[in-house]
N, C-alpha and C positions, 0 to 999 in steps of 0.2 A: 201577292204584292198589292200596295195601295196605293191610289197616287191622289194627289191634293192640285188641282187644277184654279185659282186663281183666277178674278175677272171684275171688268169694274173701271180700271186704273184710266189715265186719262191725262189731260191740261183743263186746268179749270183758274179762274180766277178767284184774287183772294178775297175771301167773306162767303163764297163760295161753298158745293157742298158735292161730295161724289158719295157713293156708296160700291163697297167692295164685296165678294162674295167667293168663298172658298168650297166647291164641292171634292168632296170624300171619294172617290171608286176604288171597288175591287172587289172581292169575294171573302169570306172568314173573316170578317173582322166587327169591333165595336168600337165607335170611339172614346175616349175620353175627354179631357180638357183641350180644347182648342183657343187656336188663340194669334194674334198680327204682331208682328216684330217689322222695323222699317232701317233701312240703311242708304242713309245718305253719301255720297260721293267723300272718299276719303277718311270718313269716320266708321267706328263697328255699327254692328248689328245692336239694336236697339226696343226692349220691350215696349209693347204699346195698348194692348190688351186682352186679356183673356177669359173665357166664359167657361165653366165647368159645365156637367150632362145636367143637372138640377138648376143651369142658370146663373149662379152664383159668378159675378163678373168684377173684374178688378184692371184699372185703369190706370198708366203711367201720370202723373201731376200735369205734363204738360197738356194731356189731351183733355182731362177732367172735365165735364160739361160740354169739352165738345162734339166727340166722339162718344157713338152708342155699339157696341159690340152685341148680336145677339146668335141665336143660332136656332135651325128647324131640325130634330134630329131625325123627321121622318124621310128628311132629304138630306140626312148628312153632310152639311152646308149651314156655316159661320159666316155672317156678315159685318162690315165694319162700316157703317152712316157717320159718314166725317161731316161736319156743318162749320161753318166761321173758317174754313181754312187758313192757313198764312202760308208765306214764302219759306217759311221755316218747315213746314209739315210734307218740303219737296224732298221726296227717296223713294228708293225703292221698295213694297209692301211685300211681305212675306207671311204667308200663313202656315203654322207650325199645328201640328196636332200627335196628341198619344193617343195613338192604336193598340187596345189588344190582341192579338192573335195567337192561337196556340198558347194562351195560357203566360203569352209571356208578352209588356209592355213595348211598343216600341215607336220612338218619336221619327216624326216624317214632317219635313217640310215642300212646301209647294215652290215653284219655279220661280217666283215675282212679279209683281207688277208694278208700273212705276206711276206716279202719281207727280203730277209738277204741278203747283202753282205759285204763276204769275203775279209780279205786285203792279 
């Protein structure tokens, strides 16, 4: 089993800046494309950005510029450096990852963490 552990989240005020950090555990596995989705109260689940194993990262419009997604893969651990915050960018963070195991793909998400900023 793998589990994706979450950390970082916080109140921060807005112009503000936190940084998120997703570690990987478990035994057998690789990962692939990791990556933060955020859900605000009442609304879905929401892409925000994602980094493949060579780096390659790709970023929702809202966050573009502000937000840097990167990741260590020697610590199996994705982070998200949010900067300029807004009142807008208050939900819940969730980090999503594909694991291989056994030859066969399989996506995992971490628990959440919740992130509020103040205006």
């Amino acid at each position: 089993q793998v589990q994706l552990v979450e950390s970082g989240g916080g109140l921060v005020q807005a112009g503000g800046s936190l940084t998120l950090s997703c570690a990987a555990s478990g035994s057998g596995f690789s990962l692939n494309s990791m990556g933060w989705y955020r859900q605000a109260p009442g609304k879905q689940r929401d892409f925000v950005a994602d980094i493949t194993v060579g780096g390659s990262a790709a970023y929702a419009d809202s966050v573009k510029g502000r937000f840097t997604i990167s990741r260590d893969n020697a610590k199996n651990t994705v982070y998200l450096q949010m900067n300029s915050l807004k009142s807008e960018d208050t939900a819940v963070y969730y980090c999503r990852a594909y694991v291989r195991r056994d030859g066969t793909v399989y996506m995992y998400w971490g628990q959440g963490t919740q992130v509020t900023v103040s205006s």
